[in-house]
Structures are given as C-alpha cells and as structure tokens.
PASEBA-1860 file (N, C-alpha, C; in nm, 3 decimals):
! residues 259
1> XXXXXXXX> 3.271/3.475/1.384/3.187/3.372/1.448/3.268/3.243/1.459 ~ 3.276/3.161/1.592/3.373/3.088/1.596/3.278/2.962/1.519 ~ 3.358/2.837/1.566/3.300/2.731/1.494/3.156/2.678/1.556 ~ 3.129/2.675/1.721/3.053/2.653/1.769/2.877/2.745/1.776 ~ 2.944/2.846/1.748/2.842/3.006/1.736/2.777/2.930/1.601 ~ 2.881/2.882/1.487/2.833/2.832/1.334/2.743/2.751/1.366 ~ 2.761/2.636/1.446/2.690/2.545/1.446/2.541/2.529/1.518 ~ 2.526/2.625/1.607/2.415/2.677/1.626/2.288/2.779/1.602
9> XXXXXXXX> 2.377/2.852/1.481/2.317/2.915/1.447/2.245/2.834/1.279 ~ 2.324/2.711/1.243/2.257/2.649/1.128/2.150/2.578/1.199 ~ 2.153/2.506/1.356/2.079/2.406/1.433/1.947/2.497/1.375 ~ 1.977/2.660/1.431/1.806/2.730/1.460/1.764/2.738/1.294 ~ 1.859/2.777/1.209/1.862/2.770/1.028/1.728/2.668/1.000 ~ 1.809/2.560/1.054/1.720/2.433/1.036/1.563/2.431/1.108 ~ 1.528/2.491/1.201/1.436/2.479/1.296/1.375/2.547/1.249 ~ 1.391/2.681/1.201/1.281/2.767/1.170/1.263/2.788/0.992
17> XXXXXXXX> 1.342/2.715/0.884/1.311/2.720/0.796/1.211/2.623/0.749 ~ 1.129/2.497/0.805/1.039/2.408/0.832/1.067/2.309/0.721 ~ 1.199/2.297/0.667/1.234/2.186/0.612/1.142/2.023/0.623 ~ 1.190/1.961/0.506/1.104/1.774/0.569/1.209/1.702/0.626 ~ 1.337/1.767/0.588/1.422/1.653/0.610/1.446/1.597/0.757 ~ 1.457/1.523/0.765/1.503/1.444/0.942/1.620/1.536/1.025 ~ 1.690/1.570/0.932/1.731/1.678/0.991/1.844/1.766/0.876 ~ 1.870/1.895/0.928/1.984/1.936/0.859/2.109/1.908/0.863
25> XXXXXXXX> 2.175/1.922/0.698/2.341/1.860/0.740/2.410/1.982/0.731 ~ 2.513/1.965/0.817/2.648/2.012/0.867/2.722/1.998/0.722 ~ 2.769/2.156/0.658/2.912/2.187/0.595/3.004/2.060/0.577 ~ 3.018/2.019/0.501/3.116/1.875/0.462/3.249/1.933/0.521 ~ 3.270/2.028/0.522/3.400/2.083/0.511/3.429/2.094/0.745 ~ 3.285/2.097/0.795/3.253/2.041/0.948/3.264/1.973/1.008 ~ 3.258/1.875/0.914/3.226/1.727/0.937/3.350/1.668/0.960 ~ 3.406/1.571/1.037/3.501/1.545/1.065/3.459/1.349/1.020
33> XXXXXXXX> 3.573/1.333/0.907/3.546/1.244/0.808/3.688/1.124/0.877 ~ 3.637/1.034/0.987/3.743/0.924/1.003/3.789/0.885/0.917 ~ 3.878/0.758/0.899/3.908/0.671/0.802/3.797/0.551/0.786 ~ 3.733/0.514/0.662/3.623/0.420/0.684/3.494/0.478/0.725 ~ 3.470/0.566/0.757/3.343/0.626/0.843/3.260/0.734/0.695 ~ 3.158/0.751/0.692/3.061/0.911/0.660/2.999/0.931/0.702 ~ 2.915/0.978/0.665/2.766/1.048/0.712/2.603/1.075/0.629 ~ 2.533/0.974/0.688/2.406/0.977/0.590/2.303/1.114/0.703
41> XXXXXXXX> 2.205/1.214/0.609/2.078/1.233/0.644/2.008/1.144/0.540 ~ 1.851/1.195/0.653/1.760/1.129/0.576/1.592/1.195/0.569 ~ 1.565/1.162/0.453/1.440/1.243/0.387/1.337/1.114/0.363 ~ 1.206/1.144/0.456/1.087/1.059/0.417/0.980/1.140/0.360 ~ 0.885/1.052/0.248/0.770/1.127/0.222/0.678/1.008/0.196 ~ 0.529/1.064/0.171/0.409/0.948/0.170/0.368/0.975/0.024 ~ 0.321/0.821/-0.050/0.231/0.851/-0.135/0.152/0.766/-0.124 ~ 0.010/0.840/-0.077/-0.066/0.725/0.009/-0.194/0.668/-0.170
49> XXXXXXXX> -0.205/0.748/-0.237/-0.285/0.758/-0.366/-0.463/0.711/-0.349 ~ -0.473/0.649/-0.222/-0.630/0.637/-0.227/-0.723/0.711/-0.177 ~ -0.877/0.764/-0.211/-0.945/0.800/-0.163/-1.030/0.701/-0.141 ~ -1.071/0.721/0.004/-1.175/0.665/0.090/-1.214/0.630/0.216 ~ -1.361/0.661/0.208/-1.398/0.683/0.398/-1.355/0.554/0.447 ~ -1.324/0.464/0.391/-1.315/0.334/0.450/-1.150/0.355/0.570 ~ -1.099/0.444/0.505/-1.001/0.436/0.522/-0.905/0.558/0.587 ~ -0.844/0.612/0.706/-0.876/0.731/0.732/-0.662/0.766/0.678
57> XXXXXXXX> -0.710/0.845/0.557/-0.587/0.821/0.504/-0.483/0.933/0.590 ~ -0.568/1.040/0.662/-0.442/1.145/0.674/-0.392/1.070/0.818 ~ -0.381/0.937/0.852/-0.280/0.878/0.942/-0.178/0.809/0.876 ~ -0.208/0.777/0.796/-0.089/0.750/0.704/-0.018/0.830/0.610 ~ -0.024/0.955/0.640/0.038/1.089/0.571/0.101/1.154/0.667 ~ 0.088/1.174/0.802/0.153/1.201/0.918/0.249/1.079/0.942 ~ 0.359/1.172/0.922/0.510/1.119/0.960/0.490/1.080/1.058 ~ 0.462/1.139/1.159/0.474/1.098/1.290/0.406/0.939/1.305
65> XXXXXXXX> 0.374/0.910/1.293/0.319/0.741/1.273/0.420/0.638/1.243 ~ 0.494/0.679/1.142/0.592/0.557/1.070/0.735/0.535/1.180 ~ 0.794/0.445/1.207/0.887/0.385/1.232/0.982/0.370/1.091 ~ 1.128/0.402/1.187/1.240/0.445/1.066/1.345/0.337/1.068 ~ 1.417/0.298/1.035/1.507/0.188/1.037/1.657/0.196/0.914 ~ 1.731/0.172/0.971/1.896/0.160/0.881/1.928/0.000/0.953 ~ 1.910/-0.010/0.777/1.973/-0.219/0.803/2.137/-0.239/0.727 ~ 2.152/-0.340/0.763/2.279/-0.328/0.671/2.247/-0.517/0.657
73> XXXXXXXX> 2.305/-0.539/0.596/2.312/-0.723/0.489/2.155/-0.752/0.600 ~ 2.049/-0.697/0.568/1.878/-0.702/0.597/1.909/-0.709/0.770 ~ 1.983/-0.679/0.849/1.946/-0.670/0.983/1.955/-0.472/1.039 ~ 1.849/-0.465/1.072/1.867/-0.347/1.190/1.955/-0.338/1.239 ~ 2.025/-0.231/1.205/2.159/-0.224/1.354/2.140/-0.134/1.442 ~ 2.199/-0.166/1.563/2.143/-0.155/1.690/2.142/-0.002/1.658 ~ 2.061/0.024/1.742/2.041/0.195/1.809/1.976/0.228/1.634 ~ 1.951/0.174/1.572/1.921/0.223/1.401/1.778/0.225/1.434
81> XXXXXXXX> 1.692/0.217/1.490/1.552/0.277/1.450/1.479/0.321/1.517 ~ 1.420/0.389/1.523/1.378/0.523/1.583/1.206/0.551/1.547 ~ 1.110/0.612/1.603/0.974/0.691/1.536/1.021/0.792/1.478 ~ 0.955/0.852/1.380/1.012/0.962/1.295/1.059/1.071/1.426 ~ 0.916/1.065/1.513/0.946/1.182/1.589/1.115/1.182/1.659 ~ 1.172/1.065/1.684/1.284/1.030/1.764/1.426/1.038/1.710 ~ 1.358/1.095/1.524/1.512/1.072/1.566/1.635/1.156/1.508 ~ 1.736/1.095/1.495/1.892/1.203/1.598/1.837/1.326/1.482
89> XXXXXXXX> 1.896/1.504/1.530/1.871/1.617/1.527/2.028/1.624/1.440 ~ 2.070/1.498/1.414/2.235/1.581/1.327/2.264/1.476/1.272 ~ 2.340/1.472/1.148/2.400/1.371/1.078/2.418/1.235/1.168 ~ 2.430/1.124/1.070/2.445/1.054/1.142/2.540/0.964/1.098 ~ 2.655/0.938/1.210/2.807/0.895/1.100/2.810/0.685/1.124 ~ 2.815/0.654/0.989/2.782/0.520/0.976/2.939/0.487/0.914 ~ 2.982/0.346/0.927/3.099/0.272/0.855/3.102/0.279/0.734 ~ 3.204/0.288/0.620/3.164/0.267/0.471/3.128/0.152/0.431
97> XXXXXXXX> 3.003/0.147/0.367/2.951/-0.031/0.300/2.789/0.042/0.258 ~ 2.759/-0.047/0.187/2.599/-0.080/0.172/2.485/-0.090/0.289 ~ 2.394/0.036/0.290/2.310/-0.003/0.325/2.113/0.028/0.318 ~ 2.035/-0.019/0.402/1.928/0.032/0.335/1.825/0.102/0.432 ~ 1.722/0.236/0.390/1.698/0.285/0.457/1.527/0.222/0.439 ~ 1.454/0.193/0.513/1.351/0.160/0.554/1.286/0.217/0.665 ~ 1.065/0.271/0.588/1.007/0.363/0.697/0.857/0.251/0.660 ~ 0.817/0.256/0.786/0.674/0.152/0.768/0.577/0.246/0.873
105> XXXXXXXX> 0.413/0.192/0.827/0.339/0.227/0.908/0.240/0.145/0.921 ~ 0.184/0.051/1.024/0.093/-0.054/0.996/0.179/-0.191/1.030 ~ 0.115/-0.264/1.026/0.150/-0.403/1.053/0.174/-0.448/0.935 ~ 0.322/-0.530/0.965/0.402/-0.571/0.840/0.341/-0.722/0.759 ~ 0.275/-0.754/0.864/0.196/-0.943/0.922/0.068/-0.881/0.775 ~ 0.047/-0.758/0.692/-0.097/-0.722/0.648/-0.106/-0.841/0.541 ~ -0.227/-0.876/0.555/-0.264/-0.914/0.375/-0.404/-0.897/0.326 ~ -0.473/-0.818/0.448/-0.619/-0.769/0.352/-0.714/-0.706/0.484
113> XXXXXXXX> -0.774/-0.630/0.438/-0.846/-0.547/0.523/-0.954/-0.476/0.477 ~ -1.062/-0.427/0.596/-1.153/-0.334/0.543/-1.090/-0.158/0.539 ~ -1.002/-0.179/0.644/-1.051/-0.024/0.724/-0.905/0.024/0.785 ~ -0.786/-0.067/0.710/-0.646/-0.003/0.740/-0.589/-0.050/0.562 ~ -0.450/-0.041/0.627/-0.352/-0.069/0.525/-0.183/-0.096/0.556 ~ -0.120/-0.165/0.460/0.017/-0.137/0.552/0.131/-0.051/0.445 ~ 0.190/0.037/0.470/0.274/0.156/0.360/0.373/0.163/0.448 ~ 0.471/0.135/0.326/0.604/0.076/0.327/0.734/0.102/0.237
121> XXXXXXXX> 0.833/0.194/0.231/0.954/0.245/0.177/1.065/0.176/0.213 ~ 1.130/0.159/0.095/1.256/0.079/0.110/1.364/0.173/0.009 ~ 1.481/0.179/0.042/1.574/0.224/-0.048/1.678/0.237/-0.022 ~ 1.817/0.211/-0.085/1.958/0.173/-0.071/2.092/0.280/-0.078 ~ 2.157/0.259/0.004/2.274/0.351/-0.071/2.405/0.342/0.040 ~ 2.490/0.411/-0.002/2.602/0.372/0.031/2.729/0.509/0.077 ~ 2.763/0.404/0.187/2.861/0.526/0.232/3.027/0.467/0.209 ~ 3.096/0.628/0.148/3.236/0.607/0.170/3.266/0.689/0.133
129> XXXXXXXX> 3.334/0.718/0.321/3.407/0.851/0.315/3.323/0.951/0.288 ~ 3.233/1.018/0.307/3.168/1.089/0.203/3.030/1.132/0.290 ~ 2.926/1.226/0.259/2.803/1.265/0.299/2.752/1.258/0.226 ~ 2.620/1.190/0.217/2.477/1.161/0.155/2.365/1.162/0.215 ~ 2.274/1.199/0.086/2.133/1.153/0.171/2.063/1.054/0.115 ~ 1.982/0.986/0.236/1.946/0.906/0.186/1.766/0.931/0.160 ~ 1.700/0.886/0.115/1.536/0.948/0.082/1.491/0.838/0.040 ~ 1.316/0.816/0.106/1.228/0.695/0.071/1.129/0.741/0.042
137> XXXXXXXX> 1.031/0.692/-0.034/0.903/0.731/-0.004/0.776/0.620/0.027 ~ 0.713/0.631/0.143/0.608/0.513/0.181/0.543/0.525/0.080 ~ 0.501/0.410/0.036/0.364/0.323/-0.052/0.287/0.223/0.008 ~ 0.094/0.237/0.018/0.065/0.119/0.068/0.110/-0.002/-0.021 ~ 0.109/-0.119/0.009/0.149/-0.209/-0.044/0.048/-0.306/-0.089 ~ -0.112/-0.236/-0.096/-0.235/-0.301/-0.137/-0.277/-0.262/-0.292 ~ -0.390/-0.315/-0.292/-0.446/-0.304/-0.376/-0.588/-0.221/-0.337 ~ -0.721/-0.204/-0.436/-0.844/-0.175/-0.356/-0.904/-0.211/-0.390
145> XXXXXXXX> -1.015/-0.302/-0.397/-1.131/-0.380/-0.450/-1.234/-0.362/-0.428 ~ -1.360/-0.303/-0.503/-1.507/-0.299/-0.463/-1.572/-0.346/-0.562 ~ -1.710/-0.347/-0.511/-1.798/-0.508/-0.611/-1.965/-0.387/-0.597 ~ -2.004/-0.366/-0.707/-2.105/-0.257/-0.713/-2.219/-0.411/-0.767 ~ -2.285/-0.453/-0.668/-2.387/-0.541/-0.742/-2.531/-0.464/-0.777 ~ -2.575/-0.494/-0.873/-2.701/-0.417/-0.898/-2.795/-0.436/-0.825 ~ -2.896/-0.344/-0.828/-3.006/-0.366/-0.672/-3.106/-0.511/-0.794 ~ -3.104/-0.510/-0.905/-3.204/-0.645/-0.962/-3.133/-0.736/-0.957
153> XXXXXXXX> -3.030/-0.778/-0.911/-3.014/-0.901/-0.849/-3.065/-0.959/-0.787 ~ -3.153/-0.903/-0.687/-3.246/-1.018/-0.614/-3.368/-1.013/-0.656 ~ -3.366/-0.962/-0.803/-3.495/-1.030/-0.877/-3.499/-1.170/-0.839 ~ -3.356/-1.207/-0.933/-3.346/-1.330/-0.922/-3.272/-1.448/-0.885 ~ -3.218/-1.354/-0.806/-3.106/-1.457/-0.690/-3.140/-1.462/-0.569 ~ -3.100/-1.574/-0.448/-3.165/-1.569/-0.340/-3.038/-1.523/-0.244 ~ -2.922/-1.545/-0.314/-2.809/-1.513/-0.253/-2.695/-1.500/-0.399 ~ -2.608/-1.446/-0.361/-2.460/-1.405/-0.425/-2.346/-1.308/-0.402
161> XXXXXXXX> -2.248/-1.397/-0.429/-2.082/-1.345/-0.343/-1.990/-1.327/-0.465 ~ -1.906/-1.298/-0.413/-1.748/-1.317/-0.457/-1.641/-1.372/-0.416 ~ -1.591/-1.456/-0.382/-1.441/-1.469/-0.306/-1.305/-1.482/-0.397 ~ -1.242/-1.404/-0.296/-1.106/-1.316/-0.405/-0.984/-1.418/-0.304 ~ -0.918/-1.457/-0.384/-0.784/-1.528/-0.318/-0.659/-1.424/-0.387 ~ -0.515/-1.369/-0.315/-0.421/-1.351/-0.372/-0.302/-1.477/-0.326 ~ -0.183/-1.400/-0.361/-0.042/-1.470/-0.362/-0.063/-1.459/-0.189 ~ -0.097/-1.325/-0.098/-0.063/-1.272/-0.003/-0.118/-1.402/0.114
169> XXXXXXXX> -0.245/-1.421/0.062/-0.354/-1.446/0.163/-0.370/-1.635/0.149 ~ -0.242/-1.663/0.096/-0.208/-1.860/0.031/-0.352/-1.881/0.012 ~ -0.382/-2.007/0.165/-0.458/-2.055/0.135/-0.639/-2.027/0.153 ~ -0.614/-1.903/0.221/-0.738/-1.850/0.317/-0.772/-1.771/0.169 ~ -0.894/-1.660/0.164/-0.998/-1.597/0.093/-1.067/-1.467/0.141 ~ -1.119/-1.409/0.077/-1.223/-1.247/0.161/-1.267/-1.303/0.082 ~ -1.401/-1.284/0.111/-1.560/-1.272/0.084/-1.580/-1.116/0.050 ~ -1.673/-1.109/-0.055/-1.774/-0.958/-0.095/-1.904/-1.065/-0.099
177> XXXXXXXX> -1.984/-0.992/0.001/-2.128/-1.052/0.043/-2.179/-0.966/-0.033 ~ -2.319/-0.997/-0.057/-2.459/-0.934/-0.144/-2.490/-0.796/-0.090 ~ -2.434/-0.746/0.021/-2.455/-0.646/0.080/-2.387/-0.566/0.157 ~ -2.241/-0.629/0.115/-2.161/-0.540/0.147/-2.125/-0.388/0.045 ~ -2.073/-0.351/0.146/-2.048/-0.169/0.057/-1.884/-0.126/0.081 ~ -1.797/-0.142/0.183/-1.687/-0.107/0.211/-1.588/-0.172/0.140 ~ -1.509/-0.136/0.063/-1.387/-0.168/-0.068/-1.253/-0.252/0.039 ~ -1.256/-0.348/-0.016/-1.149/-0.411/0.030/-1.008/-0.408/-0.007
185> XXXXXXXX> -0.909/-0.370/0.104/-0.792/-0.385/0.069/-0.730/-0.486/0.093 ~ -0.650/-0.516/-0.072/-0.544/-0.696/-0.059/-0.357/-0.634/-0.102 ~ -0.344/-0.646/-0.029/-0.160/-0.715/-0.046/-0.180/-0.777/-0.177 ~ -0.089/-0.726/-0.281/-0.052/-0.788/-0.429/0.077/-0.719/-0.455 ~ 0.101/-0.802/-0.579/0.220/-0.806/-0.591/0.228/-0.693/-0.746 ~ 0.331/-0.647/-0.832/0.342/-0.585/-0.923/0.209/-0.650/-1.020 ~ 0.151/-0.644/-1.079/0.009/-0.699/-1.189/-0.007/-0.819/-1.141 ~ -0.037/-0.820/-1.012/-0.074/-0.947/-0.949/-0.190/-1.019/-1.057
193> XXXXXXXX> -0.204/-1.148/-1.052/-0.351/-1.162/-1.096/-0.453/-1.238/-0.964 ~ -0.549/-1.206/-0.942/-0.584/-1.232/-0.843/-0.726/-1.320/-0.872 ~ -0.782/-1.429/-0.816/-0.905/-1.513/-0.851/-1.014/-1.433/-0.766 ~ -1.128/-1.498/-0.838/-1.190/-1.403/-0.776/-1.369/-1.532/-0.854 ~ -1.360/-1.601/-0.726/-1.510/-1.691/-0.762/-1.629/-1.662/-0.745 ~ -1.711/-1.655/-0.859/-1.847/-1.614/-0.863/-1.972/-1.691/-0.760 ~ -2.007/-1.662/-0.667/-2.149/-1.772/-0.601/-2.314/-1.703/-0.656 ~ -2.318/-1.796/-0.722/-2.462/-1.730/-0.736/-2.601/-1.829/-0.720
201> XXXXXXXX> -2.696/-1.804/-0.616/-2.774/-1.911/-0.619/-2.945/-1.883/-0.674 ~ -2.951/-1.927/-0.741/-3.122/-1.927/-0.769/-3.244/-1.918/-0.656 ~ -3.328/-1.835/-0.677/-3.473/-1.859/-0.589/-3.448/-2.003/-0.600 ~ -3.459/-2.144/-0.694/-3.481/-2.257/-0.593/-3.364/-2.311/-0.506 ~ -3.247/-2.225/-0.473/-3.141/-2.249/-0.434/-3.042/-2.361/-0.489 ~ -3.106/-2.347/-0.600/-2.938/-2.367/-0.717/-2.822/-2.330/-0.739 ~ -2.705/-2.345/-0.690/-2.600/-2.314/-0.696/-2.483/-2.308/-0.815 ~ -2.436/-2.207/-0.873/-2.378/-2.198/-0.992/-2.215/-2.078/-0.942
209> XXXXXXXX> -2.097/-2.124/-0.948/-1.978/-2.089/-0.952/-1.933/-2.042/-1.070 ~ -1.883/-1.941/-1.072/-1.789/-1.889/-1.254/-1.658/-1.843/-1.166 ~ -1.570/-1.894/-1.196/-1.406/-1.828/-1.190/-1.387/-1.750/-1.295 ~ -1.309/-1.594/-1.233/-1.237/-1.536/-1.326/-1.086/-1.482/-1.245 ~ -1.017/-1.444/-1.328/-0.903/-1.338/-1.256/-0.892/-1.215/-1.290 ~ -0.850/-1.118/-1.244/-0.824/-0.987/-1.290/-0.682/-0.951/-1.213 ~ -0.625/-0.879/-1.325/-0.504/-0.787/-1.271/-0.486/-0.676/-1.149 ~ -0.431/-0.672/-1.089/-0.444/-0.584/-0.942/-0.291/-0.524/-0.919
217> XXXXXXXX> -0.232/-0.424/-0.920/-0.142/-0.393/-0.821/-0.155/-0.277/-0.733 ~ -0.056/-0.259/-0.647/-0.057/-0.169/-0.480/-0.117/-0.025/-0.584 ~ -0.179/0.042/-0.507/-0.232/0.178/-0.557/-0.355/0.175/-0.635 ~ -0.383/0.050/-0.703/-0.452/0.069/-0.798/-0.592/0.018/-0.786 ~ -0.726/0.063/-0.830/-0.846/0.051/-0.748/-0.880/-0.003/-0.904 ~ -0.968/-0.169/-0.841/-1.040/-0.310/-0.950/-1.216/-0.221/-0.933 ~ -1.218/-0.203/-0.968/-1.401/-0.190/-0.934/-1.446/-0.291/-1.042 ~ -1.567/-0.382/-0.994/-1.592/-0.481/-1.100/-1.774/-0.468/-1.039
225> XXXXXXXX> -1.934/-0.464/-1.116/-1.996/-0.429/-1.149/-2.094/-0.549/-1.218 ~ -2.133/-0.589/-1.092/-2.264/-0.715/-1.173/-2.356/-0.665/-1.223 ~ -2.465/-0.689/-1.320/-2.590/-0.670/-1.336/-2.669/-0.828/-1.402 ~ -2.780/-0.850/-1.367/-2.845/-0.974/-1.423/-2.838/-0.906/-1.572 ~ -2.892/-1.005/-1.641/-2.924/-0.997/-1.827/-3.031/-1.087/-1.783 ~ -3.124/-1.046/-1.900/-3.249/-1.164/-1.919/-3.256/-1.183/-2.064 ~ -3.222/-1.221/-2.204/-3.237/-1.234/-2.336/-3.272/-1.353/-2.367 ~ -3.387/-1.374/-2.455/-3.477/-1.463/-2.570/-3.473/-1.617/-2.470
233> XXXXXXXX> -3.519/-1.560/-2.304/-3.569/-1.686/-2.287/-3.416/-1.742/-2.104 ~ -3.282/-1.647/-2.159/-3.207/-1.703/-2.058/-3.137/-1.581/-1.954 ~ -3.109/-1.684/-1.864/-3.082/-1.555/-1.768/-2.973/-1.545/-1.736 ~ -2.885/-1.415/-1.727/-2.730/-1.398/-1.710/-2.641/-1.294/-1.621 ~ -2.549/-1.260/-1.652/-2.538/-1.148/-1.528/-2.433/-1.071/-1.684 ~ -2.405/-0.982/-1.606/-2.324/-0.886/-1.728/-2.177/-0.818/-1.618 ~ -2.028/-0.842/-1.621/-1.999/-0.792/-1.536/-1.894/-0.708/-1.642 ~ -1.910/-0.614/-1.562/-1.865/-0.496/-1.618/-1.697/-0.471/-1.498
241> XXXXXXXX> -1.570/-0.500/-1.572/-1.479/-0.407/-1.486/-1.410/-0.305/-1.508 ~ -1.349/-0.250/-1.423/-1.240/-0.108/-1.423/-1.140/-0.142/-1.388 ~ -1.034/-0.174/-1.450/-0.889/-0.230/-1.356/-0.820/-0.064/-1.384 ~ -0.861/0.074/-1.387/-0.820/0.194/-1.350/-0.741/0.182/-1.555 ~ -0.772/0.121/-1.613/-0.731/0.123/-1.747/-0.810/0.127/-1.816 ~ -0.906/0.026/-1.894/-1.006/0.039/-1.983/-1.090/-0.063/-1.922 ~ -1.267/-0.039/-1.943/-1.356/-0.091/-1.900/-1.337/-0.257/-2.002 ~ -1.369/-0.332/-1.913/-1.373/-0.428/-1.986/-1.567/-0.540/-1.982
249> XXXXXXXX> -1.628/-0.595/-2.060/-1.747/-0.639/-2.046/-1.720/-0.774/-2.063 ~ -1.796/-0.803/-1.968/-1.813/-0.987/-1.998/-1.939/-1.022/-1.966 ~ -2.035/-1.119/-2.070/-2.147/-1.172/-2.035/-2.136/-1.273/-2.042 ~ -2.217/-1.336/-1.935/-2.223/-1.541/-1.918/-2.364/-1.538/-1.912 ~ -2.377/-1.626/-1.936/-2.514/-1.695/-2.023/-2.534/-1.847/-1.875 ~ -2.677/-1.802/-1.795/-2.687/-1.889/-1.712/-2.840/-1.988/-1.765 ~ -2.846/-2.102/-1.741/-2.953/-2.194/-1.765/-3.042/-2.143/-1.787 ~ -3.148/-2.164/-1.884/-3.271/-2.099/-1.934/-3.359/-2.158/-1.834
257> XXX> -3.352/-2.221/-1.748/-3.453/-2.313/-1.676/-3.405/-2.220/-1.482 ~ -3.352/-2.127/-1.482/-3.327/-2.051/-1.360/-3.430/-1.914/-1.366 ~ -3.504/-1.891/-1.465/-3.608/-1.778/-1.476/-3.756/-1.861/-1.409
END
C-alpha cells in the first residue's frame, strides 16, 4: 500500500470509528516536521452540571454550537477559528511557541440570566517540533440561584424581594420577586461571595432591609428558603440555605409591633 492508499484509508479509519476528536492524527513518522513548525489536534468536551427546565441544557452539550479558537500572546490568529462543525479534517501545523486553545458557547458580554448561560474552555500548550493534542473542556461560567419563599408569607407581608449583586454585574442588581419561580443564573467568580438584600414590607407598608452574603461558584446551585416565625409576641422570618454543602439556619427577629 503506497503512502497515499495509507492515508486514506486512516481518513475513512477516522470516519467510521465515531471518535470525539476534531479530527484524526497522521503517523508522526507522516508527518513532515519543518524546522520550527509541529502539529496540534484537538479534543472538546462539555460539562454542563445543571439540571433545569429553565434552561434547555442539551444546546449546550451539542458541539455543534460552540465556536473554536487558537490564540497565541491572547490574540486569534488569523484563519484560527472555526464552528466545531468547520473545522480542518487533518492536523494542523502551527510555529513552535505557546499557545492557547479556546471553545465558547453563548455570549461572552453574560453576567446573569433566566433562561441561558455562557460555557467556556480555556487551555494551553505548546508546540516544538513535535505532535500534540491539545483538549478543553466547556464549563458554564455561572452560578444558580433560587429563592423558595413560603406560601405564609403573605400572612404577613404585603410585599417581599431579594436583590443579589455580584463582582460580574458592578453596579446594576437581579431582583427575586415574591412570585417568582425560575432560578437565576449569575457569572461568579471561584467562592464568589455574593450580597444578596432582604425587602420586606409589612401590611402597614413598613419597610425593613437585612443584608446578607453567601458563597457561590460556576456549577454550583445557592437555594436559600424563607419562612415567617411568629414567637412570644414577635415576628420573624427563618432563612434556611443550601450552598450544595451543609444547610445552614438563620433567624432574625423583626419588631413585635409588625403582628
């Protein structure tokens, strides 16, 4: 079998063994190795980790969605990025130096949402002389937040919120209204801590604020859990959270003169 017969018969190798990789590599010993020059493939995968209708995750598990990119000192170089679907079917021969392979899906601009997300792989490596692969794997880059208020809250409230500020979102805020149900996703950072201000107003429309923070990072779902308290006369709320570690309880003690 000459050399060309070889090389087509690994092309179909590749085609019909249903591999992930971007594509199959060519025999090192094939490869025709300039001076200064190698050759990277490349391998993407998703770890999307959330469940929920809010959120329709198997588009962000289809490759076909993400945009691919090879940067070198943080710029794209030309002809370097491609849709997964697009791109090259054979090694691909780059200069020797540092560089990094990057796959996104979503808008890079994200910092909070009901009903998307933005998932995002980064990872480095280096050519010389030589064949490698290079491999990422997407992560959204959120967090997930939902607020379970108890239905006796409007025993005795006439209204009550939440507003959550991160690092992502500076100076702006999301709101969790009294009646919302859909889990919010925020842009955070590794154990972000994130604020998160209490509104709570009385039947005579008294207004009372409590600040707290809680820990948040990408993957990881805050569920936090009001309920009123009523004890020996005062009235309070009880909030119960889940930062996906151990439940934690906190009770505040509101004016005896709000019953």
């Amino acid at each position: 079998m000459n050399r060309i017969e070889r090389s087509v018969a690994k092309i179909l190798l590749c085609f019909f063994s249903g591999v992930t990789l971007f594509s199959c590599s060519s025999d090192e010993a094939e490869l025709q190795f300039s001076e200064g020059t190698g050759y990277v493939s490349l391998n993407l995968n998703t770890n999307i980790g959330f469940q929920s209708r809010a959120v329709n995750e198997s588009d962000y598990q289809n490759l076909s969605n993400y945009t691919v990119q090879i940067l070198k000192d943080g710029k794209v170089l030309d002809g370097m990025e491609w849709k997964y679907d697009d791109m090259p079917k054979g090694m691909i021969e780059l200069s020797s130096g540092a560089y990094k392979l990057k796959a996104f899906y979503g808008e890079p601009a994200f910092t909070v949402s009901r009903n998307k997300m933005y998932v995002e792989g980064e990872s480095t490596f280096n050519i010389n002389n030589d064949q490698v692969t290079a491999s990422v794997t997407c992560k959204p880059v959120c967090g997930k937040v939902t607020v379970e208020f108890d239905s006796k809250m409007a025993e005795y409230f006439s209204n009550y919120s939440i507003n959550f500020k991160t690092i992502a979102l500076d100076e702006s805020s999301v709101a969790w209204a009294k009646d919302d149900t859909e889990p919010i996703y925020m842009k955070v950072e590794n154990n972000e801590q994130i604020s998160a201000t209490y509104s709570l107003v009385d039947k005579q429309g008294k207004l009372t604020t409590i600040d707290k923070t809680y820990s948040l990072s990408p993957q990881k779902h805050l569920i936090i859990k009001v309920v009123p308290t009523v004890s020996s006369g005062n009235l309070g709320i009880t909030i119960v959270v889940d930062e996906s570690t151990n439940d934690q309880n906190v009770d505040i003690v509101i004016p005896s003169d709000w019953i």
